[in-house]
N, C-alpha and C positions, 0 to 999 in steps of 0.2 A: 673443372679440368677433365679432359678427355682421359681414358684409360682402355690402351691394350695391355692382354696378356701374350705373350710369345712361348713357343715350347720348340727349345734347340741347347745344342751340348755348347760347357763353355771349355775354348780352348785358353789357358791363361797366356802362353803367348804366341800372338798371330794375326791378330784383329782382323778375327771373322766370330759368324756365330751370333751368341750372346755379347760375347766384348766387342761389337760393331752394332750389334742392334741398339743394345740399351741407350749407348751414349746418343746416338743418331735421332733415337725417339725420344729421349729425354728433350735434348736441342730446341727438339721440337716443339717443348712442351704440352710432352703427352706423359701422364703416369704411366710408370711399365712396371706389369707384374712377370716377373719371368717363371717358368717351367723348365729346368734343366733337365737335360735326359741324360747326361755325363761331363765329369770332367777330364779333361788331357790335360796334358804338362804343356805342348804346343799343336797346333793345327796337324793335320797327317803329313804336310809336308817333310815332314822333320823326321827324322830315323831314331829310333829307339822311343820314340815319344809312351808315355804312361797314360793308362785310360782306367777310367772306373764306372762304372755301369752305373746308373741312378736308376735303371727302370722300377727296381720295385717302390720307390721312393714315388711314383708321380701319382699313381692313386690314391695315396695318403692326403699329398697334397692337395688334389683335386674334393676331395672327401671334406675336409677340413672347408676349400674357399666355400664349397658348396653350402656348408653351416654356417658362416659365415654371411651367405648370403651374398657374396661378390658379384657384380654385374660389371660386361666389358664392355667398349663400345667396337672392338675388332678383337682379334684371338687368329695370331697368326701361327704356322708351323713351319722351321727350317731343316736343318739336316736332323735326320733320324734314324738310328743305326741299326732298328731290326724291326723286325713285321711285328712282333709287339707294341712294341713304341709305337707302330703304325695304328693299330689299335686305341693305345691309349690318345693318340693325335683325334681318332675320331667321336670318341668321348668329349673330349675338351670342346671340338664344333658342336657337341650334340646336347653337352651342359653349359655352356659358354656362348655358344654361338650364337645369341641375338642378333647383334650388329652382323656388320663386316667381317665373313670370314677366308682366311687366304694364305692359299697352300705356295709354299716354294720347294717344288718337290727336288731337293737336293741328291744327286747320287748320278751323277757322269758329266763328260766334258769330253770334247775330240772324239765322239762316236763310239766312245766306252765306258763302262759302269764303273766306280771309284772300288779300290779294291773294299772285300767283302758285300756286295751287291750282287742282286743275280737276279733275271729275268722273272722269276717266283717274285722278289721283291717290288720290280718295277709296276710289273699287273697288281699289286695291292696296294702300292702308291696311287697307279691311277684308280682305284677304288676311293680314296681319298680325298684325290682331287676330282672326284663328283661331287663331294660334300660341301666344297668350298664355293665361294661367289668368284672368286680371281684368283688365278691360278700364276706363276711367273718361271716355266722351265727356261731352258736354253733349247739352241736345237737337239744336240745330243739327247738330253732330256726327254723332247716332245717324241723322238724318235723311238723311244722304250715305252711312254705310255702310251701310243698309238700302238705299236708292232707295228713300227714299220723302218726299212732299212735308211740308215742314217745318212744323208746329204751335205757334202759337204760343197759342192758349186748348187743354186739354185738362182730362181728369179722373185720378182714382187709376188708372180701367180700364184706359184709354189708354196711363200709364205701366207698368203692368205687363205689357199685350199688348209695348209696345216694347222691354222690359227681355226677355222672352222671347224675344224678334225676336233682339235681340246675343246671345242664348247659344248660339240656334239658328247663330251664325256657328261654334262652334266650343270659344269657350274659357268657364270651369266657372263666371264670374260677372261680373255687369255692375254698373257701379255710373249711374249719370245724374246729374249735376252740376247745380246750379243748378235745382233742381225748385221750384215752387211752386203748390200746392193750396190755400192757407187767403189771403185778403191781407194783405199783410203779413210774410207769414212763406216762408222758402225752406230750401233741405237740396236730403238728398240720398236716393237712393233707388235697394237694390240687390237684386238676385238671381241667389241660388247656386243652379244647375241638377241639380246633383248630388243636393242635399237637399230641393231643390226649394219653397225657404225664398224669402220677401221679410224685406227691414228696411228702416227708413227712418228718419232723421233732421231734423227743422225746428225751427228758431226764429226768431224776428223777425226781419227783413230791417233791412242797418241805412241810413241814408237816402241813400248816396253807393256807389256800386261801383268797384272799380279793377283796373287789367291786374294780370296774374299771380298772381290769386287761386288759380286752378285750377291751378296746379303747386306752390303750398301746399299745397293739398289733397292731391294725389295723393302730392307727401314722405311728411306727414304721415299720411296711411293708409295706404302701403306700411312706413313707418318702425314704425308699431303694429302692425301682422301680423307682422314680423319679430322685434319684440321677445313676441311670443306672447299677443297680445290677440286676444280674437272680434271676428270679422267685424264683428258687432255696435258693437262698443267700439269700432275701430278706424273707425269709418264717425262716430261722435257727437267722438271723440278728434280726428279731421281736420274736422268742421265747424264746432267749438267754439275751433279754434283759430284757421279761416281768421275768424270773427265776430270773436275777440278781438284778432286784428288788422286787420281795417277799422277795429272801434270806438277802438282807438288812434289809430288814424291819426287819423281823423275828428276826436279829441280833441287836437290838435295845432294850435295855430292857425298857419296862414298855412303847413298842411301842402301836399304836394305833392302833382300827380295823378297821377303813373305809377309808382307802388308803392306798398304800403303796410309798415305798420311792422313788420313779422313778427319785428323781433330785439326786439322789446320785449316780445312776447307769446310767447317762446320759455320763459321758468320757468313759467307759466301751462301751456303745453304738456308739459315736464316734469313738472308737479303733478297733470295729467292722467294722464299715463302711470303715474303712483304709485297711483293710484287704485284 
């Protein structure tokens, strides 16, 4: 059996995070070792929500798989809430990182940083994601690890000068999250520097958006790489599944808005994988 480990906060309710990753990679039939770097009561969208720090907790842990003697065959990192934790993230690549390693450098969305982020943070993120082999921001994202001022109309040119930009940081390919060229329609869009390849993935936009789509995604196309799908595959596989669960949700009357249905679209996701 295949085994990543992941290092991201669980929020208990929200489904993003840890509570979207595991179950999506489990699905998959990948053993998951998780790294939590804290827990919340629910995702930040939520007001008054409760948080408790795990940082000192992750090198114990790490210390431990290391005796242990654990090997992964990927070691991903999602939201991470201080330049320490960023630290400890580059540990985990630097004793973990055999296989597949792959940063989602979580920390803005709409051309701003999620509150407690700061431009000091974003340049040691992108320090991080040198370390990684595939990286997966958003644009807001690629815009802080580059320096450079955030875009909100562009063209195909644009995205693929930017997609060059993240490789140029270091690691072998990028992916850009929430792209949208046609209207109506959004994907995703990436390139391997090695082969020196683009691919890209779009279809219809569907008419509601919700948190923690983008840590669906990134399960989801880390979970297909691992299981031995092309890039390729693995890029339509993860946006085929984050569309089939919005349009769940969506189809839910008197659904909720701080997650969407992802266990329902998980044999969909499966019959993908088959594919």
């Amino acid at each position: 059996m295949k085994k990543v480990a992941t290092m991201q906060d669980i929020s208990c309710v929200g489904k993003c995070s840890l509570t979207a990753a595991l179950p999506v990679l489990s699905a998959m039939g990948i053993e998951t070792a998780v790294l939590p770097t804290a827990v919340l009561s629910t995702h930040t969208m939520f007001h008054g929500f409760t948080f408790h720090d795990l940082t000192n907790e992750i090198p114990p842990i790490m210390d431990h798989w290391q005796k242990e003697q654990f090997h992964f065959d990927a070691v991903y990192t999602g939201y991470l809430g201080s330049i320490a934790q960023l630290k400890d993230a580059a540990m985990l690549f630097e004793d973990f990182g055999t296989g597949i390693r792959m940063a989602d450098p979580c920390m803005g969305d709409d051309g701003r940083l999620y509150t407690g982020f700061t431009e000091e943070f974003a340049a040691k993120m992108a320090d991080l994601c040198r370390e990684a082999d595939i990286i997966v921001p958003n644009m807001t994202e690629a815009s802080f690890l580059l320096q450079i001022p955030y875009q909100k109309e562009y063209d195909e040119a644009y995205i693929k000068e930017v997609l060059k930009k993240l490789t140029s940081l270091g690691c072998r390919a990028a992916v850009l999250t929430g792209v949208s060229l046609q209207k109506d329609h959004i994907g995703a869009y990436a390139y391997d520097r090695k082969k020196d390849h683009f691919t890209s993935y779009f279809d219809r936009k569907e008419p509601e958006s919700f948190h923690g789509t983008g840590d669906l995604f990134a399960a989801a196309l880390l979970g297909a790489i691992v299981n031995g799908r092309s890039f390729e595959q693995s890029l339509k596989i993860a946006c085929c599944f984050v569309k089939r669960s919005i349009h769940l949700t969506i189809a839910e009357k008197d659904h909720n808005l701080y997650g969407v249905n992802f266990e329902q679209a998980i044999p969909y996701l499966i019959r993908l994988l088959k594919e």
